[in-house]
N, C-alpha and C positions, 0 to 999 in steps of 0.2 A: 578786876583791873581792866580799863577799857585801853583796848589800840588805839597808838596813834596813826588817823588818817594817812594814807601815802596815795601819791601822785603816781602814775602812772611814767617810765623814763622814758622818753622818746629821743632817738637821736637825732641830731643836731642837723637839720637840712641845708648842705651847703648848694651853694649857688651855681648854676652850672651855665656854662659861658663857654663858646666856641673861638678859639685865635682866627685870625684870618688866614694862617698857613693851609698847607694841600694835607696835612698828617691826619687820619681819622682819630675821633673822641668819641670810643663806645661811653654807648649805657644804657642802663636797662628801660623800659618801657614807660614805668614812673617817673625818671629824671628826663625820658626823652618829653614826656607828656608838659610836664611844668616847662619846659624849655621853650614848647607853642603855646602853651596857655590853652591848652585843650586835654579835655577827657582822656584815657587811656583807651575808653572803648572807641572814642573817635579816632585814637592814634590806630589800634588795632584795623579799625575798617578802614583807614586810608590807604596802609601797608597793603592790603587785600583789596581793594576795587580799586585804586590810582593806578596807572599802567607807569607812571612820571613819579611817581612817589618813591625814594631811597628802600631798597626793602631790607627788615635787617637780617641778621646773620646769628644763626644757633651756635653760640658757645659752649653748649652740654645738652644734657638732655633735658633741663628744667630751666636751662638762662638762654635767656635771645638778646640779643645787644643792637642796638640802632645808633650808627653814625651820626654825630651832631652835624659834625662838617659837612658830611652830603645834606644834612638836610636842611644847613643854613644857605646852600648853595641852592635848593631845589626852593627855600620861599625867596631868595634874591631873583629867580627867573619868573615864579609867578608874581614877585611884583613890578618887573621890568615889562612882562607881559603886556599886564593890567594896564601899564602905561601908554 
């Protein structure tokens, strides 16, 4: 009797979106990474060589959480900057 094939369950990636309030929106490194549309290991070494870069914050011994809000604040000045 042959198995039927099974798919793999992945959960559902929801979309992560900052309000304009001042309130912080942790999350962890993956959801902060999709949020800039970059790498985690690029998120990583921004965290660590940016001195202007949001740094984030250990919520245990194995999660670290990075502020959207600071960090939607920190690319609205580099692109005011640039301006």
């Amino acid at each position: 009797m042959q198995k039927a094939a099974t798919k793999p369950i992945h959960a559902p990636q929801r979309e992560v979106t900052t309000s304009h309030d001042t309130q912080p929106h942790y999350e962890r490194a993956k959801a902060a990474a999709r949020f800039l549309k970059i790498s985690e290991t690029t998120l990583w070494h921004w965290a660590k060589t940016r001195d202007d870069f949001p740094k984030p914050i250990k919520a245990g011994t194995r999660v670290t959480l990075f502020d959207l809000t600071a960090i939607q604040a920190w690319l609205q000045g580099q692109t005011e900057g640039a301006a």
